[in-house]
N, C-alpha and C positions, 0 to 999 in steps of 0.2 A: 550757594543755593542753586546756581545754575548747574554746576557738576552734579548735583544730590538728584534734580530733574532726570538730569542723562542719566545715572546709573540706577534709578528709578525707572524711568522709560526701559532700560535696555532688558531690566528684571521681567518687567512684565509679560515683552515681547518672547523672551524666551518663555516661561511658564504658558504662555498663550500657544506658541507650536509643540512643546511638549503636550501639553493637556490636546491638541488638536491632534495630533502625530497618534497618542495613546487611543484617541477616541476612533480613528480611524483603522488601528492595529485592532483592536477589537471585533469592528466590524467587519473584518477580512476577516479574523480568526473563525467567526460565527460561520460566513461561508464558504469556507475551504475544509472546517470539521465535517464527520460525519453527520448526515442531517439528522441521527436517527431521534434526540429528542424533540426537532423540530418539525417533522414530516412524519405523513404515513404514506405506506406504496400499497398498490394496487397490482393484481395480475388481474387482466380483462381479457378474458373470451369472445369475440362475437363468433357464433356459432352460425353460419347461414343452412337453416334444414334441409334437408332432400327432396321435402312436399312443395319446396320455392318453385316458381314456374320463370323468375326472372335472376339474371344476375346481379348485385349491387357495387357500387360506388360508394365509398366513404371518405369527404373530404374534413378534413376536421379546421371549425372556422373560427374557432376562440381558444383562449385557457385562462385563466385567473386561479392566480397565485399557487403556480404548479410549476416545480423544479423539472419534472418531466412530462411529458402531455402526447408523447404515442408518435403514431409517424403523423406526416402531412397530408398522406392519403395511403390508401389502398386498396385494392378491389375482393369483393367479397362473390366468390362463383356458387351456384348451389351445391351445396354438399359440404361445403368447406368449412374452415375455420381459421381466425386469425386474432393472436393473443397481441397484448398489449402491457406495456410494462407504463403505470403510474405510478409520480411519487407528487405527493402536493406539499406546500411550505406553509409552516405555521410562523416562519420569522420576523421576529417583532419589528428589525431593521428595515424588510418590503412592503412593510404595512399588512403585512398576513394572517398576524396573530391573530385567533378565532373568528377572520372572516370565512366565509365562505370560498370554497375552492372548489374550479367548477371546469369542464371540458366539454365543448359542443362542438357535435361533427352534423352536418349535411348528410344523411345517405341516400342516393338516388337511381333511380331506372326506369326508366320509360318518363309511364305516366305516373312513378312514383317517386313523392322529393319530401321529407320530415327531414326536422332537425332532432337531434337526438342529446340530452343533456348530461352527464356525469356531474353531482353534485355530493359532494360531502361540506356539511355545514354543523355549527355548534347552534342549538334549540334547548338549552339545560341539560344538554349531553351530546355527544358528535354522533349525526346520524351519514351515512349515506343512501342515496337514491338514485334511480337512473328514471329520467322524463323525456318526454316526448315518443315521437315516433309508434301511438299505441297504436296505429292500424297494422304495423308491422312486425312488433314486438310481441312474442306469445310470450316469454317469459324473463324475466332478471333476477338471478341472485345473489344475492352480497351475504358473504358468511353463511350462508344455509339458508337463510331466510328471503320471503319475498319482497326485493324492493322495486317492484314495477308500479312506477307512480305512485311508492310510499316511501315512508322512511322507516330504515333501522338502525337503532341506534346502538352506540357501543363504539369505542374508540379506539380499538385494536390498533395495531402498529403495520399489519399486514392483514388484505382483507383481499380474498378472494371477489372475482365477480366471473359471472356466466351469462352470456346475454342472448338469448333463442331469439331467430328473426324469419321470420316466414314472409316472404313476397309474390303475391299473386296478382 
């Protein structure tokens, strides 16, 4: 009886790191694949106009559940422009799936400091929106359409954005 124990006990323990070894192999597979069913990317313009009378600052002070989320900062001169490559994770294993994924930067100069939001979320369909920052922001576009402090929805896998910033 006692033998039956041990080669009882010894069965289990292997079937226990097998099934743990497998379940682990898995979870590396999901993030070493391409992400492309689990993520969407973003190309982001912020466009700083000519009509600016200040330079900006853009420090970027969040991200949630974003495989890529831009640089850490960069400065925005007037006249210029600087693009931005986003990819957000829908992966079920970072707790991602249909949350909300979101990128907020600081931009600031002088006497001017907003925080500026990138959001794409699920509302009965995947919208993206870009908030904050309306004193500064004349315009955002995601896919053609206006998403300055609105959403649009539509779940594309590549979704353009254009962000017009006027500082005066």
């Amino acid at each position: 009886m006692k033998m039956m124990n041990m080669i009882s006990g010894t069965i289990l323990a292997v079937l226990s790191c097998l099934w743990t070894s497998t379940a682990l192999a898995e979870e590396k597979s999901v993030n070493t694949k391409e992400h492309s069913e689990l993520s969407a990317e973003y190309n982001m313009e912020f466009i700083h106009l000519p009509s600016s009378q200040l330079n900006l600052v853009v420090d970027k002070k969040d991200s949630q559940c974003m495989y890529e989320s831009g640089d850490d900062q960069f400065n925005l001169p007037i006249g210029k422009q600087h693009s931005i490559y986003l990819e957000d994770s829908n992966n079920l294993f970072s707790g991602c799936a249909f949350k909300t994924k979101s990128v907020e930067w600081k931009i600031s100069s002088g006497p001017i400091s907003c925080h500026l939001i990138f959001e794409h979320g699920y509302d009965n369909d995947w919208y993206t929106e870009i908030k904050g920052c309306e004193n500064i922001v004349d315009k955002a576009i995601c896919k053609g359409e206006d998403c300055n402090q609105k959403k649009v929805y539509g779940g594309d896998s590549k979704i353009d954005i254009k962000l017009e910033i006027s500082a005066n």
